[in-house]
C-alpha positions in Angstrom: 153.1 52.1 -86.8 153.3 55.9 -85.6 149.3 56.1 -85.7 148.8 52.8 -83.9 150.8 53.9 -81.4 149.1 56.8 -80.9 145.3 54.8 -80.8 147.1 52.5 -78.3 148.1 55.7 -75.9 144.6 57.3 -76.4 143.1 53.7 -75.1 145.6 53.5 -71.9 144.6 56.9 -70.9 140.9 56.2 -71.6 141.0 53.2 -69.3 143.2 55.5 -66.4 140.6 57.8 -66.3 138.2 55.4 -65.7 139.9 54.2 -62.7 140.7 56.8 -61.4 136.9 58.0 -61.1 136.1 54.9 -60.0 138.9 54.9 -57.5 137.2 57.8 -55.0 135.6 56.7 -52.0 132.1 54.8 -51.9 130.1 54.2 -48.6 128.3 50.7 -49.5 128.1 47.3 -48.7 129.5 45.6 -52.3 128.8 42.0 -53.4 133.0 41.1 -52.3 132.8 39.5 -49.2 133.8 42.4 -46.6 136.8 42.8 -44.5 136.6 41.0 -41.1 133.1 38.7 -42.5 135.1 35.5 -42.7 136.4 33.4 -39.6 140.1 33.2 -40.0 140.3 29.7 -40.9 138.4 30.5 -44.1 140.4 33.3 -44.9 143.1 31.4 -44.7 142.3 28.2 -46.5 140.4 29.8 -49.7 144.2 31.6 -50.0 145.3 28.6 -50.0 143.3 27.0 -52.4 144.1 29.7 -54.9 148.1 29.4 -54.6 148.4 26.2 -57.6 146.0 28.9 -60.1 148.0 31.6 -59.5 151.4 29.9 -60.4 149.9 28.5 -62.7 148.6 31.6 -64.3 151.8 33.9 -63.4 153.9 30.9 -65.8 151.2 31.7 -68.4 151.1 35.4 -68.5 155.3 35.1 -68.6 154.9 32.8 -71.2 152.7 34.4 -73.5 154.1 37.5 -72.7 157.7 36.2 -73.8 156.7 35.2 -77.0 154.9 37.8 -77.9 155.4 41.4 -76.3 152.8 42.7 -78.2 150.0 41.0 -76.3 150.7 43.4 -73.4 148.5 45.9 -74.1 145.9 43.7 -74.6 146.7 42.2 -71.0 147.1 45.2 -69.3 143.5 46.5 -71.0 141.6 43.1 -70.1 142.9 43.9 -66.5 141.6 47.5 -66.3 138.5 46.1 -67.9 137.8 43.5 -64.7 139.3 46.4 -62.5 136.8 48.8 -64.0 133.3 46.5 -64.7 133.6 44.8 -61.3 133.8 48.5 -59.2 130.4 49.4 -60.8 128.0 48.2 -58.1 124.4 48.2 -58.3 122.2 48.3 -55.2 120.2 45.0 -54.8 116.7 44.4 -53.2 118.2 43.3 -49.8 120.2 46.6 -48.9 123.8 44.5 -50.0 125.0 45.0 -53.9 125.6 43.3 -57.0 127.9 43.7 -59.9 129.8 42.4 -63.2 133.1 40.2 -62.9 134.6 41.2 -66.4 136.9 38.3 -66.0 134.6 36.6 -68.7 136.8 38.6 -71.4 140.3 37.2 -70.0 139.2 33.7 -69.6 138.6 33.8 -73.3 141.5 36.1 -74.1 144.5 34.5 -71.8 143.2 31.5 -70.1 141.3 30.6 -66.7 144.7 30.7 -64.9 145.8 34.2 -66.5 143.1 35.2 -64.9 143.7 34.7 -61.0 146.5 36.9 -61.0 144.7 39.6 -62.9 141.6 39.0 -61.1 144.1 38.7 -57.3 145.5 42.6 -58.5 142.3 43.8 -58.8 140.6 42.8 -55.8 143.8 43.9 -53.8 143.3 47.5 -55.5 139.7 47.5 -55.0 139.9 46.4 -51.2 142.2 49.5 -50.6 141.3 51.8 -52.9 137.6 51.6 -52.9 136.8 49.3 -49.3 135.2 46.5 -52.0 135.9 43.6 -50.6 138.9 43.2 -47.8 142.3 42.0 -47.4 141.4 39.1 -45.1 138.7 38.1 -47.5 140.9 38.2 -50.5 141.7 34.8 -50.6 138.3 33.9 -50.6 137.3 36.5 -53.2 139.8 35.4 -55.6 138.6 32.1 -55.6 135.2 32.8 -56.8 135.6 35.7 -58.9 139.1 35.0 -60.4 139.2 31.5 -60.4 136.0 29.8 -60.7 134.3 32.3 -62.5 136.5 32.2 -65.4 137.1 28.1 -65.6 133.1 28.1 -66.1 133.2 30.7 -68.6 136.3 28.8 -70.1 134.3 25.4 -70.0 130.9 27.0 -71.5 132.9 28.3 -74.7 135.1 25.1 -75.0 131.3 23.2 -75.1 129.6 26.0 -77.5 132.5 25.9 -80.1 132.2 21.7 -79.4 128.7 21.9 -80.8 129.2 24.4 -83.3 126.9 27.1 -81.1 127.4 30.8 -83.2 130.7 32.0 -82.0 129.1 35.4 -80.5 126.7 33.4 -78.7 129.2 30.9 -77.4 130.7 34.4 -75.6 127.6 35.7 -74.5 126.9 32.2 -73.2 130.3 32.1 -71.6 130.3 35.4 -69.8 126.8 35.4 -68.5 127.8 32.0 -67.0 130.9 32.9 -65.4 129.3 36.1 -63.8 126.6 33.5 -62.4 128.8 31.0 -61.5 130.6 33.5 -59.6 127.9 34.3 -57.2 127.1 31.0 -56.6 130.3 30.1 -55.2 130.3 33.4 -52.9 127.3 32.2 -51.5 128.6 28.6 -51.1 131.4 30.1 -49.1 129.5 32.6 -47.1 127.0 29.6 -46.0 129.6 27.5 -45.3 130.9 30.2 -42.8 127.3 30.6 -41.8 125.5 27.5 -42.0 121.4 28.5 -41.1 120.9 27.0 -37.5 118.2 24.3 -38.7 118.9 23.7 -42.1 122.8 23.9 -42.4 124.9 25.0 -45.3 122.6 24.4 -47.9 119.8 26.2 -46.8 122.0 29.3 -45.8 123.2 28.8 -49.6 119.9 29.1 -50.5 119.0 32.5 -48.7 122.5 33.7 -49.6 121.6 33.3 -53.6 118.3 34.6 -53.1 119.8 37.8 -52.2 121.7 38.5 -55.5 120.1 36.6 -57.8 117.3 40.0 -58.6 119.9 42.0 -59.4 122.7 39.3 -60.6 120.2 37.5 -63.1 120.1 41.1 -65.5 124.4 42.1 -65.2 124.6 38.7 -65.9 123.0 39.6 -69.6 124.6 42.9 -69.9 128.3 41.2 -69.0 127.5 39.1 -72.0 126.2 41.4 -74.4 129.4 44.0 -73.4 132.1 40.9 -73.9 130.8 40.3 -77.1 130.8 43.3 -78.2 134.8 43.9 -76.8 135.6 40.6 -78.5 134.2 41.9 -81.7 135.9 45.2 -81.5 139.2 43.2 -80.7 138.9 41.3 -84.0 138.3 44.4 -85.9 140.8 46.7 -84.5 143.5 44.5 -82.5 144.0 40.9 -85.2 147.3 41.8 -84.9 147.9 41.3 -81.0 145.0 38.3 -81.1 146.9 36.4 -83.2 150.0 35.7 -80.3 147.3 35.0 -78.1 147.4 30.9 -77.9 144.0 31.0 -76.5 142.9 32.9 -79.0 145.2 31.2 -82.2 145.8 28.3 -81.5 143.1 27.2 -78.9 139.6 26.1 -78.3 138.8 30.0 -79.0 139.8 29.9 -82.7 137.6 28.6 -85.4 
């Protein structure tokens, strides 16, 4: 128990450190949609939108957390993992940036709905800590990184275990679509904000996925291949905590 402890405390501090590296000041346009982007009725209704996901994620999270204390560390380590994937932006071709979601790992882990208030906590660290994103643009950012993002990766797992699809590829599968998924909804509701003057929303959807998808289209794979790999050193090292996970137990997750 003493030793555990210990490997537990070494991991915290591991994760910490990451943030906080992470956490000094970048000059660059990320992939979030920036502060002040968004007309005010947008910002407004995406927040909206995201309110029935986050209760019912907060009534999750209490849940599972209630009957099982020891799936906190697990929660609070999937969070730093989405806090800590999704700061690592990569330049794209176009001058903006791309980068992982992470949230992948909690849809599997917790739930889809777990997942918007882990997913709302990061973005509101990263839009002050790091300028990623914005406050008046959180709504909107929440909804496609924290909330549709992980019902597709959800979905694509629930349909892989369905058809008996290898278990590690049914997470590869579900991360790499989530991350996708993700960007197309971004660029939904940035053309939707900015419909192109001749051929309205869709074609500014169109131009708007054009942008990511060079750099998107390759995190996508490496999101997968790193959530397998967390998911199989989970089942190695952390079968204890897994199993109060319903998800995980109990759910479409377990074999």
């Amino acid at each position: 128990m003493i030793k555990s402890n210990k490997v537990q405390r070494k991991q915290i501090v591991l994760f910490l450190a990451c943030i906080i590296i992470l956490s000094l000041p970048v000059q660059t346009s990320a992939m979030h949609i920036m502060e002040g982007y968004l007309p005010g009725g947008y910002c407004v209704a995406w927040g909206v939108i995201c309110i029935p996901f986050l209760l019912l994620g907060y009534n999750s999270i209490t849940n599972t957390i209630t009957e099982n204390p020891k799936t906190k560390i697990i929660l609070a380590m999937t969070g730093a993992c989405i806090f800590v994937i999704s700061s690592l932006k990569i330049p794209s071709v176009t001058g903006s940036c791309s980068h992982m979601t992470g949230t992948g790992l909690g849809a599997l882990l917790f739930g889809p709905c777990a997942v918007s208030v882990l997913g709302l906590i990061v973005l509101i660290f990263q839009a002050v800590l790091l300028a990623h994103g914005g406050l008046t643009s959180l709504g909107a950012n929440t909804f496609s990184m924290a909330v549709a993002g992980p019902l597709v990766s959800y979905g694509v797992y629930w349909i892989c275990r369905k058809c008996r699809v290898n278990k590690m590829v049914g997470i590869f599968l579900a991360a790499a679509f989530g991350d996708l998924f993700t960007y197309c909804v971004t660029s939904v509701q940035l053309a939707m904000a900015y419909p192109d003057t001749q051929g309205g929303v869709a074609a500014s959807a169109v131009k708007f996925l054009g942008v990511f998808a060079p750099t998107q289209f390759p995190l996508a794979v490496i999101e997968g291949i790193i959530t397998v790999i967390v998911m199989m050193e989970l089942e190695t090292y952390g079968r204890t905590e897994l199993s109060g996970l319903k998800f995980w137990k109990g759910g479409v997750i377990h074999d």
